[in-house]
C-alpha positions as CSV (number, residue, x, y, z in Angstrom):
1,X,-4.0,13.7,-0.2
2,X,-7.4,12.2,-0.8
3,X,-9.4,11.6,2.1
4,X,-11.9,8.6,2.7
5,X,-14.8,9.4,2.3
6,X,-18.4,8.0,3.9
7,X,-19.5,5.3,1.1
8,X,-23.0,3.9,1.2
9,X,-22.8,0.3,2.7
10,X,-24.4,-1.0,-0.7
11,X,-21.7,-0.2,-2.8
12,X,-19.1,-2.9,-2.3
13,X,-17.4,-2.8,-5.0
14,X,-13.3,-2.9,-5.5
15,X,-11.2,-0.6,-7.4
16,X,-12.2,0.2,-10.9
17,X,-10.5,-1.1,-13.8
18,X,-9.7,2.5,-14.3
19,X,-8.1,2.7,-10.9
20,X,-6.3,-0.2,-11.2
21,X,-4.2,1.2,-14.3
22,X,-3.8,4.8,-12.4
23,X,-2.4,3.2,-9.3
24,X,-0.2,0.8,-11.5
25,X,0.8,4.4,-13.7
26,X,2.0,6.3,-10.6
27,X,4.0,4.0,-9.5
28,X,5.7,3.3,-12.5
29,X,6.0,7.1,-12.5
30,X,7.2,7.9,-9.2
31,X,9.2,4.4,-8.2
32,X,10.5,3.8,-12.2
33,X,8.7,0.2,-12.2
34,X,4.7,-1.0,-11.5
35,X,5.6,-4.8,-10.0
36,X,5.1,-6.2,-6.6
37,X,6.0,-3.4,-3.8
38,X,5.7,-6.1,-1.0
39,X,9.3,-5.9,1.5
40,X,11.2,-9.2,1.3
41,X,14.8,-9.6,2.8
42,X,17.9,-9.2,0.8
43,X,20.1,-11.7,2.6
44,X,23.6,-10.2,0.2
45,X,22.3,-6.8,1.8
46,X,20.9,-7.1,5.1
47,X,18.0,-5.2,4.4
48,X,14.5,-5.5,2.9
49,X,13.7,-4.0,-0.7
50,X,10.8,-4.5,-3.0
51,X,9.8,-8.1,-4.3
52,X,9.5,-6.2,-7.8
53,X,7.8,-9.5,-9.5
54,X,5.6,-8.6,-12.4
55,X,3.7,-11.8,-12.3
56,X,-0.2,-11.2,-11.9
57,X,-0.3,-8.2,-10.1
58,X,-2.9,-7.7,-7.7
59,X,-4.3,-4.0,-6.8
60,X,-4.0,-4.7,-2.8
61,X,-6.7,-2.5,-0.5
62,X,-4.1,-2.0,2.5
63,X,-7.1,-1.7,4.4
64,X,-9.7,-4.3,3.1
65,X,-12.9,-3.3,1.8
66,X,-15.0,-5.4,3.7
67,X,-13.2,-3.7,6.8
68,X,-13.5,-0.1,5.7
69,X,-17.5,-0.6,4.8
70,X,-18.8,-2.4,7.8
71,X,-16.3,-0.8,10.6
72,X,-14.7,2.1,9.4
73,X,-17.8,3.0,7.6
74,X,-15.4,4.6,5.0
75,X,-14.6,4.1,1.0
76,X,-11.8,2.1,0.5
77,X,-11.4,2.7,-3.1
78,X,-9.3,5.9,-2.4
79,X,-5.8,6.5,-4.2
80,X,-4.0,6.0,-0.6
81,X,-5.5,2.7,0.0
82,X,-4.2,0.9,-3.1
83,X,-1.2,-0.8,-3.7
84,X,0.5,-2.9,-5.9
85,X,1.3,-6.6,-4.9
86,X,1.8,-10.0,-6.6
87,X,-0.8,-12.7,-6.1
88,X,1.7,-14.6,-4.3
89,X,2.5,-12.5,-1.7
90,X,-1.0,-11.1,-1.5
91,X,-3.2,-14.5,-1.9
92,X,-1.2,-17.3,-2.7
93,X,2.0,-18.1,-0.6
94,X,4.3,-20.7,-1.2
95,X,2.0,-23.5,-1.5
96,X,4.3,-26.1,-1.0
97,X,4.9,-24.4,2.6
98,X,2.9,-25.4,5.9
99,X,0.2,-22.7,5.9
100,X,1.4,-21.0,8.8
101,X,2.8,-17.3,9.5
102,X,6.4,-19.1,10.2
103,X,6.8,-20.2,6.9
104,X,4.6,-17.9,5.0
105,X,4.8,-14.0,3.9
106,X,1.3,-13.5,2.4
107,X,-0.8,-10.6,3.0
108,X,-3.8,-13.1,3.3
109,X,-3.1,-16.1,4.8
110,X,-6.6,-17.8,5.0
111,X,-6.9,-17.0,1.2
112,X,-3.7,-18.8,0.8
113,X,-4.7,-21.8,3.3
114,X,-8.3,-21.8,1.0
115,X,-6.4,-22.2,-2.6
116,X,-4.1,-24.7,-1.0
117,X,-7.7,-27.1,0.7
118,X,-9.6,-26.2,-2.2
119,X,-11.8,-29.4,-3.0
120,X,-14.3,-27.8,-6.0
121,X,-17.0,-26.4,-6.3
122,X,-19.3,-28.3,-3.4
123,X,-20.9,-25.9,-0.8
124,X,-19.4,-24.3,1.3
125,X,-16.2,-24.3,-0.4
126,X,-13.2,-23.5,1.6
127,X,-13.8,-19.9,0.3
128,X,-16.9,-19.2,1.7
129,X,-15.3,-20.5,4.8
130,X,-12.6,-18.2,4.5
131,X,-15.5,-15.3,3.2
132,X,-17.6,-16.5,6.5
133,X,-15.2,-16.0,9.5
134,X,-13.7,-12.7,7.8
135,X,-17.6,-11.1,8.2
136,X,-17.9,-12.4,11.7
137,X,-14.8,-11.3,12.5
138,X,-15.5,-7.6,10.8
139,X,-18.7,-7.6,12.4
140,X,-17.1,-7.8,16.1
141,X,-14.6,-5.0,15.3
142,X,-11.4,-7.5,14.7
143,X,-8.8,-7.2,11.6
144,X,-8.7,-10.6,10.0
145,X,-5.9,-9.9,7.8
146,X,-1.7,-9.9,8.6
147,X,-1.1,-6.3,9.9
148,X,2.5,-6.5,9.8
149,X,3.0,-4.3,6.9
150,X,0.0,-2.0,7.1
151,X,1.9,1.0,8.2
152,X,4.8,0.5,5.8
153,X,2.9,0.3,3.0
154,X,0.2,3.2,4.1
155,X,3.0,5.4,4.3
156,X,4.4,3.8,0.5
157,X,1.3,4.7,-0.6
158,X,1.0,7.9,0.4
159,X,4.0,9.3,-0.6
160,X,3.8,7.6,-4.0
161,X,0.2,9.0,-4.4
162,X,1.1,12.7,-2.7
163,X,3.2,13.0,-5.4
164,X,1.3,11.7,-9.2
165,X,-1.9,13.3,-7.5
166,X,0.2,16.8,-8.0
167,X,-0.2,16.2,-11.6
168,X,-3.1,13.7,-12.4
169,X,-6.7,13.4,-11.0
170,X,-7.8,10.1,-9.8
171,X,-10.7,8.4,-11.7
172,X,-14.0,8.1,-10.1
């Protein structure tokens, strides 16, 4: 296991391209495919399994990097923190859906409600709306993201990433 480590608050940056491709890799390793891990119900048989989409996948910080810098004071762009998720269920939603967490399974909902209001490019754009309340929100110590599945897929990550780090190195 990799632990976080202490990153300087300057560097907010997200994974590396190189990162990206080694958390897609050991997944593809360990689970036999790379596509959306996010949990949706099977109704046929009564229990959740992986969304497995390949379309647009997103590298997902289970813990945000905004978060991990400015509370946790901690890199996010470890091996354990990673995971891969498509854009809908990560940013997008069902945007033909009210924007709400009744009819919505998105891992960022306010992203989601800021693609569905976005008006162009005049200031502030729904995004930096969206970009505003998450730093106020860090800044008093609260999580501004759905934590439903945090735990699930921490512990998804992990073992995926306890085992491929047995045999490959994660790129720095």
């Amino acid at each position: 296991m990799i632990e976080h480590e202490k990153i300087p608050k300057e560097k907010k940056v997200g994974f590396t391209g190189r990162q990206r491709e080694f958390i897609k890799q050991a997944y593809r390793e360990v689970l036999g495919f790379d596509g959306c891990v996010f949990p949706v119900w099977d109704e046929d048989e009564g229990e959740y399994r992986y969304c497995k989409s390949l379309v647009k996948i997103n590298i997902h910080h289970i813990k945000p990097r905004g978060y991990c810098i400015k509370v946790l004071e901690i890199n996010p762009n470890v091996p354990t923190n990673g995971i891969p998720i498509c854009v809908f269920h990560h940013i997008i939603g069902n945007q033909s859906l009210p924007m709400t967490r009744e009819f919505q399974e998105v891992l960022h909902l306010d992203s989601a409600y800021a693609q569905k209001n976005y008006k162009g490019s005049k200031r502030p754009t729904t995004f930096d709306r969206v970009n505003d309340q998450r730093r106020r929100l860090s800044d008093a110590g609260c999580i501004y993201w759905w934590d439903r599945w945090d735990q699930y897929l921490a512990e998804l990550a992990e073992d995926v990433m306890e085992t491929y780090l047995k045999f490959y190195t994660w790129p720095l």
